[in-house]
N, C-alpha and C positions, 0 to 999 in steps of 0.2 A: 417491540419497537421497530426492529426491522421489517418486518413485514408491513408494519403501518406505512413506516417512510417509505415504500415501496408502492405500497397500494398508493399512498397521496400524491406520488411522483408522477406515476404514470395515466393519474385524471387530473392531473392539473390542467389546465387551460380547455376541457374539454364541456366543464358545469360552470357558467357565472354563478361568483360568490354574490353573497345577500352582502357582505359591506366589508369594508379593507379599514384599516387603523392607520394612524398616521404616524412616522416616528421624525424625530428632530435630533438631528445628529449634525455637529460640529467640526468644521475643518481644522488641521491643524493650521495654528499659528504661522501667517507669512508677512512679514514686515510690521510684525503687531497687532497684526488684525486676523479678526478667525469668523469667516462668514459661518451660519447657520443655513442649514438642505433640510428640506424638510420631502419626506420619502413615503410613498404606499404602500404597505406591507400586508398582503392579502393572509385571509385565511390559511388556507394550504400552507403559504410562506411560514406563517408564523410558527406553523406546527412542525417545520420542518428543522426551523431553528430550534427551538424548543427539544427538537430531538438531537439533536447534532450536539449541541451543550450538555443532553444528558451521554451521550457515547463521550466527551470528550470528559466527562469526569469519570466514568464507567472507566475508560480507560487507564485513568490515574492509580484507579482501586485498585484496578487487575495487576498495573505495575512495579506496587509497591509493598501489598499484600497478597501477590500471589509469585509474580516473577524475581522479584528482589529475595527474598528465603528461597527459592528453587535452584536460584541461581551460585545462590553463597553455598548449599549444599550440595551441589555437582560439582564446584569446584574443591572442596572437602575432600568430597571421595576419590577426586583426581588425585590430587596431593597424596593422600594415603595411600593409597593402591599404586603412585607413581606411574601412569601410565593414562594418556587421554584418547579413548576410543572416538573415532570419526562422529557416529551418532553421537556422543556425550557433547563432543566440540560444536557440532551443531546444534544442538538445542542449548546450552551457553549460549552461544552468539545468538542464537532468537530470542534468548530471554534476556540477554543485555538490552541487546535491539529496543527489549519492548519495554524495560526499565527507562531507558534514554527517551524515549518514544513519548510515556508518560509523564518524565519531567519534562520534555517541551511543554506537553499539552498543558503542564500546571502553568508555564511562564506566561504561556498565551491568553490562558483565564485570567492569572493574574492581571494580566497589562486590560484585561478588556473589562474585568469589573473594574478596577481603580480607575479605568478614563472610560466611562458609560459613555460619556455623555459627547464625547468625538467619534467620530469616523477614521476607526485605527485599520489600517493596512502594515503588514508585517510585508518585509523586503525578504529576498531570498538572503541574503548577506548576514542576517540576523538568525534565520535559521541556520544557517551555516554555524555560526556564532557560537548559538544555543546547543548544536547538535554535539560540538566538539569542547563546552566548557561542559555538557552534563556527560559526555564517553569518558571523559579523563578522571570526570570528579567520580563515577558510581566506578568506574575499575577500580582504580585502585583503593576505593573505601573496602570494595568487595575483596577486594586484593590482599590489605593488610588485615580483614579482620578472619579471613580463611588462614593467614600463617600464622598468627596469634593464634588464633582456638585449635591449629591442631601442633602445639608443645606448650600450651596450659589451658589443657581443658576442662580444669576444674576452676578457671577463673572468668573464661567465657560468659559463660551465664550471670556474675556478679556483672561485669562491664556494658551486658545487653541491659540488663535490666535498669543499670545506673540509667543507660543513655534516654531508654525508652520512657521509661519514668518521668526521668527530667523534662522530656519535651510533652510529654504526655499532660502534667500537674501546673507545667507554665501555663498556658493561658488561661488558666483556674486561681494560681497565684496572683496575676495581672487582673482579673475579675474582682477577687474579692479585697484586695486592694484598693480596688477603686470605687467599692463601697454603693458600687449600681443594682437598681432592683433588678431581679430577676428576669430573664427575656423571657415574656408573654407570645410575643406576635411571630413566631416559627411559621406554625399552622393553629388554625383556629379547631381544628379537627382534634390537635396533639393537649391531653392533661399536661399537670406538672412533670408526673412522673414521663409522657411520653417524651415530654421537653427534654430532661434530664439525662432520657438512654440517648436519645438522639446528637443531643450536645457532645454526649460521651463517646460517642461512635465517631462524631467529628473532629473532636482531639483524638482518639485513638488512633486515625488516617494520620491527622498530622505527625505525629509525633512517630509513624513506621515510615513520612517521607523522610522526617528530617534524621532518621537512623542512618543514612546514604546520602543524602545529599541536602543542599540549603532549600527549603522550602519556599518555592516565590509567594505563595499566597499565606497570609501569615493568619493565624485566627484571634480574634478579637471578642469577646465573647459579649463586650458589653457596648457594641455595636448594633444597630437596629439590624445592618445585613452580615452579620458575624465575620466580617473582614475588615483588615486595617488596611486602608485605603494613603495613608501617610507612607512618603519611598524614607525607610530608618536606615542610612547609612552606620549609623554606630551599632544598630543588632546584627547587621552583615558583616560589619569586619571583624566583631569580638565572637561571629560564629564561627569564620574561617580562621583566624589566630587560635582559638581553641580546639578547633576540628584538628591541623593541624599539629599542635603541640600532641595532641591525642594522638593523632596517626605515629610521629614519631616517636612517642614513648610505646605503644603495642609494637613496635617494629625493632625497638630497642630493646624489648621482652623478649621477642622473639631468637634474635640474635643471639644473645646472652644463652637461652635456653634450648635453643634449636637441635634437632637430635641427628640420628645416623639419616634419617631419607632425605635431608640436604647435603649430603656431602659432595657430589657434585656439581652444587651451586655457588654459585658466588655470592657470597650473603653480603656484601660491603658493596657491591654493584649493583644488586638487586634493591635495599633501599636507599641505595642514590638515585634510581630509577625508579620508583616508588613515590620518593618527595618529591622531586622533578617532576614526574606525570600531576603529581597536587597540584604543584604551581604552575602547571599548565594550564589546569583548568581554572584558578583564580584568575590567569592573564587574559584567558577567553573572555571571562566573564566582563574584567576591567573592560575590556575592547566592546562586548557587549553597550553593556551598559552608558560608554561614553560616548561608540560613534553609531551604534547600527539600533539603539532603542527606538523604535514609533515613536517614542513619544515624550523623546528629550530635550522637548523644547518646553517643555509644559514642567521639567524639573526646577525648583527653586533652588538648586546648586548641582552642578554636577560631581559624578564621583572622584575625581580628583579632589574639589573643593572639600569634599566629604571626609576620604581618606587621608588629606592634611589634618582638615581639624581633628578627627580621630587618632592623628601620631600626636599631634600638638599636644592633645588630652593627655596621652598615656606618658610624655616626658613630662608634664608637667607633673603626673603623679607619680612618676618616678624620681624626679629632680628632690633633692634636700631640700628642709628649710630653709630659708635665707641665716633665720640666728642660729642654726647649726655650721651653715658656712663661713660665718662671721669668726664664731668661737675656734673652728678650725686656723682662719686664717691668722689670728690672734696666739693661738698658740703656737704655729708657725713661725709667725712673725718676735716671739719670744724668743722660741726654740735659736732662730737665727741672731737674735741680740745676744744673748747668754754663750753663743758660741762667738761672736764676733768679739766680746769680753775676754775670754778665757784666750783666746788666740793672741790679743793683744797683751794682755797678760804674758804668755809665755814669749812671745817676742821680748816680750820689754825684759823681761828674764835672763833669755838666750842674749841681750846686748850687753846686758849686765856682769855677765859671769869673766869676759876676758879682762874688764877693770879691776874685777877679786883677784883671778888669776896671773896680774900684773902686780898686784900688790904683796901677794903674797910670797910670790917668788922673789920679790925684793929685799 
C-alpha cells in the first residue's frame, strides 16, 4: 500500500483521468441551516483515500494488538527487576505513544462513519482533547493492571480473561437478542463460514480495544455497516463507573497483598495518583465531548443532559419504594406516639407520688 500511495502521488496531475465521481457532503449546522457542497473527487483522489482509511485502521490493530501487550509487559519486567534501563523507558514511551496514537485514530473513524454524510473538520483543540483523555486513561489502566498481576499472579489471567471475554461475546449477545438474520452483505466474495471468522476477528479487535480504554466505535453486528452509529450516553457512563470501580478494587488487591519490592513506595499515594490520573481522563473526555466535538451540534442532547439523566436513572434505582418508606415512616411515627405515652405516663406518676408522700407522712 505504501508504495502504491507513493507511485499514485507522484503522477497525479501528470495523466488526465477518464472520469472523476461526485461526492455530496454537508455543512455543519449554522443558524439551522446546513447547506449541501457537492465535490470532484478524482481517481487518484479516491485511491488515496481509500488508502489512508485503510493505514488509519492498520494503525488501530498495530495499537492494540501489538503495542498495548508490549507495553504492559515491559513495564512487568521493570517492576520486577526494579530498575528501568534508558532503552527499556524509551520503547514504553513509543509504545504508549503508539497505543494513544491508535485510540485517537479510532475516535476520528468513529466521528467520520456516524456523520458520513457532513463535512467534518477536526480542530486542534480536540486533538489536544483526545490526546490527553486517551494518555491518562491507557496509563494508568496499564498502570494498575502491571501492579496487580505482579503480587497475584495466579489471578491475572482469570481477570484478563473475564474482561476479554466479556467484551469479546457482547456484541454477539446484542445480535442474537435481537433476533436479526444473519449479515450476508460483508463481501460478496466471503461464504458463511468466511463471514463468521471475519465478524469474529472484528469482535476480537473490539474487545483487546475496550481491554484499555473506551472504545469509540462501537460494533453492531446487526447493522448493514456493522457500526452503531447512535451517540449511547448510558453505555459510556456504566463503562467508566465500572471501569473504574474495577480499577480501584485491583488496586485495592494490590495494597492489601503487595510484597518486599514496594517498600519504598508509597502505596496510599501512589493509588490516590492512580484514581486521580482516571479521572483525569473521564474530565478530558466530559470537555471533549461537550465543547471541542465536530460535531455537537448535530447531538440530540448533550453530555451533561446525558450524564443527568444517567444519575437520575441510577437514584431512582437506588431510592426505596415509596410503601417501604411509608411503613418506615409509620412505624416511626408509632415508635414516637408509644413513647410520648409512656413519658406522660411517668410524668403524671412523678406528680403524683409527693400527694402519697404527703399523705402518708400524716
Amino acid at each position: 500500500r505504501c508504495v502504491e500511495v507513493f507511485y499514485i502521488y507522484f503522477r497525479a496531475g501528470r495523466v488526465e483521468e477518464p472520469y472523476v465521481s461526485i461526492t455530496k457532503k454537508r455543512q455543519m449546522p449554522k443558524d439551522g441551516y446546513s447547506e449541501e457542497i457537492e465535490k470532484e473527487v478524482g481517481q487518484a483522489e479516491g485511491k488515496l483515500c481509500t488508502h489512508r482509511s485503510a493505514f488509519s485502521r492498520a494503525s488501530v490493530i498495530q495499537a492494540f494488538l501489538g503495542s498495548a501487550p508490549q507495553l504492559t509487559l515491559q513495564l512487568y519486567i521493570c517492576v520486577l527487576q526494579q530498575e528501568i534501563t534508558a532503552a527499556r523507558s524509551i520503547f514504553m514511551v513509543l509504545s504508549l505513544l503508539s497505543i494513544v496514537y491508535g485510540a485517537l485514530r479510532c475516535n476520528i473513524l468513529a466521528i467520520k462513519i456516524k456523520y458520513d454524510d457532513y463535512d467534518v473538520s477536526v480542530k486542534p483543540a480536540a486533538y489536544l482533547c483526545i490526546f490527553l483523555w486517551r494518555s491518562f486513561e491507557i496509563a494508568t489502566r496499564v498502570t494498575v493492571l502491571v501492579l496487580f498481576s505482579s503480587v497475584l499472579q495466579i489471578w491475572t489471567l482469570p481477570v484478563v480473561l473475564a474482561n476479554f471475554f466479556g467484551f469479546f461475546f457482547y456484541p454477539w449477545i446484542l445480535f442474537w437478542q435481537s433476533k436479526s438474520p444473519f449479515p450476508e452483505n460483508i463481501e460478496k466474495a466471503l461464504s458463511r463460514v468466511g463471514t463468521t471468522i471475519v465478524l469474529c476477528l472484528l469482535t476480537f479487535l473490539y474487545a483487546g480495544i475496550n481491554m484499555f480504554c473506551w472504545s469509540a466505535v462501537q460494533v453492531k453486528l446487526n447493522d448493514p455497516d456493522l457500526i452503531n452509529k447512535s451517540q449511547n450516553w448510558y453505555r459510556l457512563t456504566v463503562y467508566y463507573m465500572l471501569r473504574f470501580i474495577e480499577n480501584a478494587f485491583l488496586l485495592l488487591m494490590w495494597y492489601i497483598y503487595k510484597t518486599d519490592i514496594y517498600l519504598y513506595v508509597c502505596a496510599p499515594l501512589l493509588v490516590l495518583q492512580l484514581l486521580i490520573g482516571y479521572c483525569m481522563a473521564v474530565l478530558f473526555m466530559l470537555v471533549f465531548y461537550q465543547f471541542c466535538h465536530p460535531c455537537k451540534k448535530l447531538f440530540s442532547s448533550s453530555i451533561s443532559e446525558g450524564l443527568m439523566s444517567c444519575f437520575k436513572f441510577l437514584c431512582f434505582i437506588c431510592k426505596p419504594p415509596e410503601s417501604t418508606v411509608l411503613t418506615e415512616k409509620a412505624e416511626v411515627k408509632s415508635e414516637n406516639t408509644d413513647e410520648t405515652r409512656s413519658s406522660s405516663k411517668t410524668i403524671d406518676s412523678q406528680k403524683g407520688n409527693p400527694h402519697q408522700s404527703v399523705s402518708s407522712n400524716a
